[in-house]
C-alpha positions as CSV (number, residue, x, y, z in Angstrom):
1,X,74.8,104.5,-65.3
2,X,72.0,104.9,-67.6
3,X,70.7,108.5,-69.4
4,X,68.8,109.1,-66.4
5,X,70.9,108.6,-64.0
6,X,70.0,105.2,-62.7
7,X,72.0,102.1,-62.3
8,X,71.2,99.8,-65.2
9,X,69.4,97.1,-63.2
10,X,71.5,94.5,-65.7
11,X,74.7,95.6,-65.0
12,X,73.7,95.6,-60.7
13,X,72.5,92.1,-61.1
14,X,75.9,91.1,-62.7
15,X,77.8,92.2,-59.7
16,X,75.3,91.0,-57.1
17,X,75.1,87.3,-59.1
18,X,72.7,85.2,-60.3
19,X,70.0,83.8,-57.6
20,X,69.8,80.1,-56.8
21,X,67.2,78.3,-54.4
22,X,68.4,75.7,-52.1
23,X,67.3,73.3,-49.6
24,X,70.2,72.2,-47.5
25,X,67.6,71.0,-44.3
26,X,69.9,68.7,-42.7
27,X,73.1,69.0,-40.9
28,X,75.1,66.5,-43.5
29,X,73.1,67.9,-46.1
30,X,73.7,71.5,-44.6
31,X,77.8,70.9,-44.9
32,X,77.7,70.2,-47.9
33,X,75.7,73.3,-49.2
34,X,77.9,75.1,-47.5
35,X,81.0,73.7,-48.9
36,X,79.4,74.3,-52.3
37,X,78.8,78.2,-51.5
38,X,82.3,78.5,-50.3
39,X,83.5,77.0,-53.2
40,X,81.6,79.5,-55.4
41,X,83.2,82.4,-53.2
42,X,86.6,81.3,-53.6
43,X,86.4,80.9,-57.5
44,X,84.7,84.5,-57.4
45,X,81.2,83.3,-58.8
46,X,78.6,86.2,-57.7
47,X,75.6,83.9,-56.2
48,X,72.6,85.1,-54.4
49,X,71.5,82.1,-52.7
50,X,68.2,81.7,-50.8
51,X,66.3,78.9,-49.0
52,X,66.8,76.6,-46.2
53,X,70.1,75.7,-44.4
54,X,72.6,76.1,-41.4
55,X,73.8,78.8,-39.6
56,X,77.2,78.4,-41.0
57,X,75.3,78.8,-44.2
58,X,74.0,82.1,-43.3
59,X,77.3,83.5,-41.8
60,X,78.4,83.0,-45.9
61,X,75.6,85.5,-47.1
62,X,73.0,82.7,-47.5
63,X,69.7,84.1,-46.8
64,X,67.3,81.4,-44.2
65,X,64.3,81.4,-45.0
66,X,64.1,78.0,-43.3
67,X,66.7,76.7,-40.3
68,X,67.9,73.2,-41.0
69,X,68.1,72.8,-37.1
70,X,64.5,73.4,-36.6
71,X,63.5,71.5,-39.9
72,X,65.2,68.2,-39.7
73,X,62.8,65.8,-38.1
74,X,62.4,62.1,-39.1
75,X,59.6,59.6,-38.8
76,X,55.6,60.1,-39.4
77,X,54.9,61.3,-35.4
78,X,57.5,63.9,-35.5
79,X,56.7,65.6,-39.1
80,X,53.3,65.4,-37.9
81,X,53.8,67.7,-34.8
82,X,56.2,70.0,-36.7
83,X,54.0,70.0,-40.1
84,X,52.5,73.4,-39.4
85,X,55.9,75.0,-39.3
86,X,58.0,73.0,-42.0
87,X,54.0,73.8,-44.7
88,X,54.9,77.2,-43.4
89,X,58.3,77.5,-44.9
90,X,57.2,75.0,-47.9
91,X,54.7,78.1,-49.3
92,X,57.4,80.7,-48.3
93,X,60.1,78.8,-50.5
94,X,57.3,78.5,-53.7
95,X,56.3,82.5,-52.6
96,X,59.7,83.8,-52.5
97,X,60.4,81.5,-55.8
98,X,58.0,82.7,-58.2
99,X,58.9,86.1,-57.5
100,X,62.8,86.1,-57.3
101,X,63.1,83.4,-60.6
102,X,65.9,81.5,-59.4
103,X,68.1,80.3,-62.3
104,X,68.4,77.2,-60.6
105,X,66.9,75.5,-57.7
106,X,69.5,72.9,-55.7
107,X,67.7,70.5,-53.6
108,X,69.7,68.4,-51.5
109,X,68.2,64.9,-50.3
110,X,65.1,65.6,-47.7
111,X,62.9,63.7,-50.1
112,X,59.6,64.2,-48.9
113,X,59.7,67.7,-49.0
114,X,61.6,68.6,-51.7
115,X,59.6,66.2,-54.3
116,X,56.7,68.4,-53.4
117,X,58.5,71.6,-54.1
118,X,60.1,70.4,-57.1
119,X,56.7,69.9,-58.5
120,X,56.1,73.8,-57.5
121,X,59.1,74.6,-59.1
122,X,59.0,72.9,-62.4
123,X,55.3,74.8,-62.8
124,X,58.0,78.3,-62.3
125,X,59.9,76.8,-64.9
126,X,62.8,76.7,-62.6
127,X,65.0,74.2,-63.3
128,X,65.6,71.8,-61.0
129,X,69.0,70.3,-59.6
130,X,68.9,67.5,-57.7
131,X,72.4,66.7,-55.3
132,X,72.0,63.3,-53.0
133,X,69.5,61.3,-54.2
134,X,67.2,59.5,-52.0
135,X,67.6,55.8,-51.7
136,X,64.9,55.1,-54.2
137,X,66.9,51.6,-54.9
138,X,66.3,50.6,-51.8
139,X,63.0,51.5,-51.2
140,X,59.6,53.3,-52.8
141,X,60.8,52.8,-56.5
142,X,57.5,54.1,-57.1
143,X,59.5,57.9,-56.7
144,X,61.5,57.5,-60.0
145,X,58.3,58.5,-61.4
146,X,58.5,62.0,-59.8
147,X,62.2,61.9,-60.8
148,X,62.0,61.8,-64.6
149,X,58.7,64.2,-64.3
150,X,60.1,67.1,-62.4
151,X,63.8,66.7,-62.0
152,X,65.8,68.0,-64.6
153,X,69.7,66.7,-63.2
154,X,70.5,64.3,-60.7
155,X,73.8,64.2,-58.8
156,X,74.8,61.3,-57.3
157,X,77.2,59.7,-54.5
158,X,78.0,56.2,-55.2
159,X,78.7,54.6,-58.7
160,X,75.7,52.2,-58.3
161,X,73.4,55.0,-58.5
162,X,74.1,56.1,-62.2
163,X,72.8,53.1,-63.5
164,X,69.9,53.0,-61.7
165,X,68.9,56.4,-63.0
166,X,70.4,55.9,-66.2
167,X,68.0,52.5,-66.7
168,X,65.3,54.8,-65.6
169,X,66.1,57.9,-68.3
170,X,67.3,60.3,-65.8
171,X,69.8,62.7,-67.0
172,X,72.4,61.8,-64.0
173,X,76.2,62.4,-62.7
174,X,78.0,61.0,-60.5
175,X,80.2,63.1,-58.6
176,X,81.2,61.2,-55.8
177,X,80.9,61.5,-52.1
178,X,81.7,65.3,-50.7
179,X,82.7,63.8,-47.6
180,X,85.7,62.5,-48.7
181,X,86.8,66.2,-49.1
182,X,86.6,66.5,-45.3
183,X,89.5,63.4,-44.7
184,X,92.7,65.6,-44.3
185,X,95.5,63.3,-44.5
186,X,96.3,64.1,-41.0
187,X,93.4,62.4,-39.5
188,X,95.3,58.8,-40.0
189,X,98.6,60.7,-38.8
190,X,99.6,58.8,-35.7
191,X,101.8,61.8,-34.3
192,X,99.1,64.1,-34.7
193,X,96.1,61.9,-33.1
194,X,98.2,61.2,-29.9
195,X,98.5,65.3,-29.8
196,X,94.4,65.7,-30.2
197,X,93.7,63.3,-28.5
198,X,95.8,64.5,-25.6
199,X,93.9,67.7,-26.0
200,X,90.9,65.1,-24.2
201,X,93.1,63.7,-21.6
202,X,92.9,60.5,-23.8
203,X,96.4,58.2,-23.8
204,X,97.3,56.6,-26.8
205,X,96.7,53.2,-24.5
206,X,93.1,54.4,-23.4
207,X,90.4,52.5,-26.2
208,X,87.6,55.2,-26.7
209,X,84.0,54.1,-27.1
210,X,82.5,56.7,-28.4
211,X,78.3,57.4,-28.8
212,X,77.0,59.3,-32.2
213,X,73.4,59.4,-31.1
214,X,72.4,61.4,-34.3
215,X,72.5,65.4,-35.3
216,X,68.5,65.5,-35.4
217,X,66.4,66.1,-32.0
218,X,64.2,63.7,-32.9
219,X,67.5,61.0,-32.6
220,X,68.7,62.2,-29.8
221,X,65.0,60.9,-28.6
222,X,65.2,58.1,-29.7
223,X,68.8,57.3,-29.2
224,X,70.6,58.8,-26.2
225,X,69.6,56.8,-23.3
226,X,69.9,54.0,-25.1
227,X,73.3,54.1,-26.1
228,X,73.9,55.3,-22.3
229,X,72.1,52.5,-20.7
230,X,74.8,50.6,-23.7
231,X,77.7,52.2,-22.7
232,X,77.2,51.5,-18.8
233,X,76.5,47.5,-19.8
234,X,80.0,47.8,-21.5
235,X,81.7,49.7,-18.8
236,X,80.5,47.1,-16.2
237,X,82.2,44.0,-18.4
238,X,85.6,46.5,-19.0
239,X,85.9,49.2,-16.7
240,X,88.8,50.3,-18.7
241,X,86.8,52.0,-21.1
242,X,86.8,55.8,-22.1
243,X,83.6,57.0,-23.0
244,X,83.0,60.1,-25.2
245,X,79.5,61.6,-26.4
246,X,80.2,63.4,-29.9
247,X,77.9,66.7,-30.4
248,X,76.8,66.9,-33.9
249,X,77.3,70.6,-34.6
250,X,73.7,71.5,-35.5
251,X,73.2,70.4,-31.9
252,X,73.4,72.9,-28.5
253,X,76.1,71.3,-26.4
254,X,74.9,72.7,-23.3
255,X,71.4,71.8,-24.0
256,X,72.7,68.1,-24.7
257,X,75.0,68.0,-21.2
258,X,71.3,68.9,-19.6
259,X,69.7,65.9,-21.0
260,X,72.3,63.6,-19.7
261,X,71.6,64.7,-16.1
262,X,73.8,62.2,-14.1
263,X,74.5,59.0,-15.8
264,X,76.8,57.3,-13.1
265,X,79.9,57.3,-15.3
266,X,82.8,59.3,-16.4
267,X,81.6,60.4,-19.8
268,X,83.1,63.4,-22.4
269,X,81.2,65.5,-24.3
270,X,83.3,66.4,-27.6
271,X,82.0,69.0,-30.2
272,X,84.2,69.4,-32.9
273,X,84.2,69.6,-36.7
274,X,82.6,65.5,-36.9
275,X,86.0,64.4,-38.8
276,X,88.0,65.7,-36.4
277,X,85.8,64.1,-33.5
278,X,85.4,61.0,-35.2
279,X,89.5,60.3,-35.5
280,X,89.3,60.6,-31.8
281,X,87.6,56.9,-31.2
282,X,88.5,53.2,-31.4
283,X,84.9,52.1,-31.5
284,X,81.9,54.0,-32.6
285,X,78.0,53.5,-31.7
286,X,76.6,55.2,-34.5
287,X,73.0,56.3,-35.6
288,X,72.4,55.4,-38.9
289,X,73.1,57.8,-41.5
290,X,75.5,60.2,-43.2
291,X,77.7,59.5,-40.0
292,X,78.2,56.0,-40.5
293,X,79.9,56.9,-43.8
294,X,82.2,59.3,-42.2
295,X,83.1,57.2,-39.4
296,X,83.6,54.0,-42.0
297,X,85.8,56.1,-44.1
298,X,88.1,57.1,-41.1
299,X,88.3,53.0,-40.4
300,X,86.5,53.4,-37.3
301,X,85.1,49.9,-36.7
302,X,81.6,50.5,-35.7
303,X,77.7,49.0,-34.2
304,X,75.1,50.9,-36.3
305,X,71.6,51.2,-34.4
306,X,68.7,53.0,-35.3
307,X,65.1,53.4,-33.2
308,X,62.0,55.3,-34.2
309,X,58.6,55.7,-32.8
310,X,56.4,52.7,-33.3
311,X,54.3,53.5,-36.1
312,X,57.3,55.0,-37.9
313,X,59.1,51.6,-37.7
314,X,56.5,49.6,-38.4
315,X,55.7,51.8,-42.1
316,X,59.8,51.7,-42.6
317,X,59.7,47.8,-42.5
318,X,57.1,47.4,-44.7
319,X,58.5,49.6,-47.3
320,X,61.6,48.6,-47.4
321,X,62.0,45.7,-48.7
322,X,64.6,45.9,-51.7
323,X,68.0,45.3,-49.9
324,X,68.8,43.7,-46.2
325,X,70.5,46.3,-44.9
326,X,69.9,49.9,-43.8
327,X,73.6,51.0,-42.9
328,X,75.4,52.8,-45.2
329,X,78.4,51.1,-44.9
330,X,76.9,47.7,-45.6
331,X,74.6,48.9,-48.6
332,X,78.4,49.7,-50.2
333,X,80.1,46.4,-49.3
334,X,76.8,44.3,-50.5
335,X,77.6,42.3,-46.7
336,X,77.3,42.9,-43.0
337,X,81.3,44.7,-42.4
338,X,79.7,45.8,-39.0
339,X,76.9,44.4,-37.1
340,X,73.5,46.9,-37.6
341,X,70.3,46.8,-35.4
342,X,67.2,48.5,-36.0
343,X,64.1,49.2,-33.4
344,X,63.5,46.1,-30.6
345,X,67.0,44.8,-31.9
346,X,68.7,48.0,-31.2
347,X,68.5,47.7,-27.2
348,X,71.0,48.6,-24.8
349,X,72.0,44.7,-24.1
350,X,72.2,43.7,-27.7
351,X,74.3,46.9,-28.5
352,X,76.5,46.3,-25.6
353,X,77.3,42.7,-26.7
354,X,78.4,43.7,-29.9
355,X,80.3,46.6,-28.9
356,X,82.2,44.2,-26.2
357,X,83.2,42.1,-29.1
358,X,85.4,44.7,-30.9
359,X,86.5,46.5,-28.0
360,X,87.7,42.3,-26.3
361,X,89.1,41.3,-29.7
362,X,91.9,43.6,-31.4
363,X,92.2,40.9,-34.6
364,X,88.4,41.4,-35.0
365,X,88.8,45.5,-35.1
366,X,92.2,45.1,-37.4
367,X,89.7,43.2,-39.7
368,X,86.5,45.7,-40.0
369,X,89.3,48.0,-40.6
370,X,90.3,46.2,-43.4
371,X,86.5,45.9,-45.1
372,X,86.0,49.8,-44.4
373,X,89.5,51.0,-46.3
374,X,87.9,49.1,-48.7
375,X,84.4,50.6,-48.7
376,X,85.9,54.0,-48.9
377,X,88.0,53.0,-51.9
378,X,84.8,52.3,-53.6
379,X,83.7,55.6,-53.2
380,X,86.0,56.9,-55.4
381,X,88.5,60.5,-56.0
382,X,87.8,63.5,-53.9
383,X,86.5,66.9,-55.8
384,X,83.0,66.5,-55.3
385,X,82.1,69.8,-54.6
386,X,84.1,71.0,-57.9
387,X,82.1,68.7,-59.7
388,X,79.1,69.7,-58.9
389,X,79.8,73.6,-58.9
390,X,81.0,72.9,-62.8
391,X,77.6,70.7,-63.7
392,X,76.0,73.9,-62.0
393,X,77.6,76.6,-64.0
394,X,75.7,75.6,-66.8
395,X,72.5,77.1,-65.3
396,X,74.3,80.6,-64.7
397,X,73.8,83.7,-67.5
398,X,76.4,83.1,-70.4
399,X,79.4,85.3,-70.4
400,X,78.3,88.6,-72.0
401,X,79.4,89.3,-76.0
402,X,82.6,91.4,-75.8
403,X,81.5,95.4,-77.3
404,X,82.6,95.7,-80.6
């Protein structure tokens, strides 16, 4: 207490933590902010954290400004009809910013917007973390300008992208992919898959297709009744089949089993923590993104699609231009591991085709299996979260001088 009776506003602040910004505005992104902020609970570091992110964020203490659920939208026709809300939360971010002085603000991937408020930022003088870099190798190099100007750290997921930064000046770590911290060993136990997957009413002699349409609304757009109308053309060639829809959890289950309506086929809907689901299948049709990671580290052999609205596509393959792939997996392994279709190639017959060659030939699965063991290898130790929570705690207050 000070002299006149008041709690000294230092010694409040040191109990109630330092306040950090952070953007978490997509559901991978979103799991791994929140991994980070229970990390920081369970090591007993006193954070006030602010910004966008999930609800499983918010249930932590985090305090939405923004809802990753709401804010997650891909492709020039869908920020455009959501641009009013997302510039909206933009000027309340920079608002609630230049008031609270973050010591730190960590943006996490969603390059588009966060570039633009790391410009905001850096005129704060709020330093500026960066965790999941966008794939500026692969495409609009131009950004590494924005980079060096108004990023102060980069943290980064795969090995390759340390030297692209480091070529480019950019103070940079690499830390690894967090998703490896989500593989428990008991997702390759054999014992313990027959028991969840007996939870679905799925034999260990039942092959299980499953869809990964995508955790945005915008993919599920794009992307449901086409992997339907693929899963029925596989169904039709082997009848055998088990078919399972995989909820991302920023989605509404029951608001996904509406959309369906009846699609003439036995089909399960599974919502579960996305590792957990994922052990589930044999073969995967996967949107691309974060997912095709975590399904290529569980050795799920896979047929990566991805479809946009017109214009969208037709700016994305003009822009990118640096490498022949756009699936994760195959980005890694420099090679195709697993066939990957994008837009008019990504139709219901041409996925079906695929998919009816790993499901007909067990040699061929045994084999992608291989290439993905490998691509996960590559990735390299688990700990990412602990890595970047000790690169961050050099942004906290010092320790204060013991009292002499």
């Amino acid at each position: 207490m000070s002299d006149t009776g008041r709690t000294d506003s230092s010694s409040a602040d040191s109990v109630l933590g330092d306040t950090v910004l952070i953007v978490a505005a997509e559901a991978s992104s979103s799991l791994y902010a929140q991994r980070l902020l229970e990390t920081w609970r369970a090591s007993g570091t006193p954070v006030r954290a602010f910004g966008i992110g999930s609800d499983a964020m918010e249930s932590l203490g985090f305090e939405r400004l923004g809802r990753s659920e709401d804010l997650a939208v891909v492709g020039l026709q869908e920020v455009l009809a959501h641009f009013s809300d997302i510039w909206k939360v933009f000027h309340r971010l920079v608002d609630e910013a230049a008031v609270r002085k973050p010591k730190f603000a960590l943006l996490l991937d969603y390059p588009d917007f966060n570039f633009r408020l790391a410009k905001r930022l850096k005129d704060l003088d709020i330093p500026v973390v960066y965790y999941i870099s966008p794939q500026l190798w692969a495409w609009r190099k131009g950004r590494i300008k924005l980079v060096r100007k108004y990023i102060d750290r980069m943290l980064v997921l795969f090995p390759f992208e340390k030297g692209f930064y480091e070529k480019h000046g950019v103070q940079v770590d690499f830390v690894g992919h967090p998703a490896l911290d989500e593989i428990a060993d008991s997702l390759f136990d054999e014992k313990k898959l027959r028991e969840r997957r007996q939870r679905f009413n799925l034999g260990p002699q039942d092959l299980v297709l499953a869809l990964m349409p995508g955790s945005r609304r915008s993919e599920i757009k794009h992307h449901l009744q086409t992997q339907l109308e693929a899963a029925r053309l596989v169904l039709a060639e082997a009848p055998h089949v088990k078919v399972a829809l995989f909820v991302a959890p920023s989605l509404d289950r029951d608001e996904l089993r509406a959309r369906l309506g009846d699609v003439g086929f036995p089909i399960q809907l599974v919502q579960e923590p996305p590792m957990e689901m994922i052990s589930l299948a044999d073969v995967v049709l996967v949107a691309s993104g974060t997912a095709t990671l975590m399904v290529g580290m569980l050795e799920k052999p896979m047929v990566i699609m991805y479809r946009m609205n017109p214009i969208s596509a037709f700016l994305a393959k003009r822009l990118v231009k640096e490498t022949p792939f756009f699936g994760m997996v195959n980005l890694i392994m420099g090679r195709e591991v697993v066939p990957e279709r994008f837009q008019e190639a990504a139709n219901p017959t041409k996925l079906a085709e695929e998919l009816l060659q790993l499901i007909r030939d067990p040699s061929r699965r045994a084999r992608v299996r291989e290439d993905l063991k490998t691509m996960r290898e590559r990735l390299g130790a688990r700990g990412a979260t602990e890595k970047v929570a000790t690169i961050l705690s050099r942004y906290f207050r010092p320790e204060p001088e013991p009292r002499s």
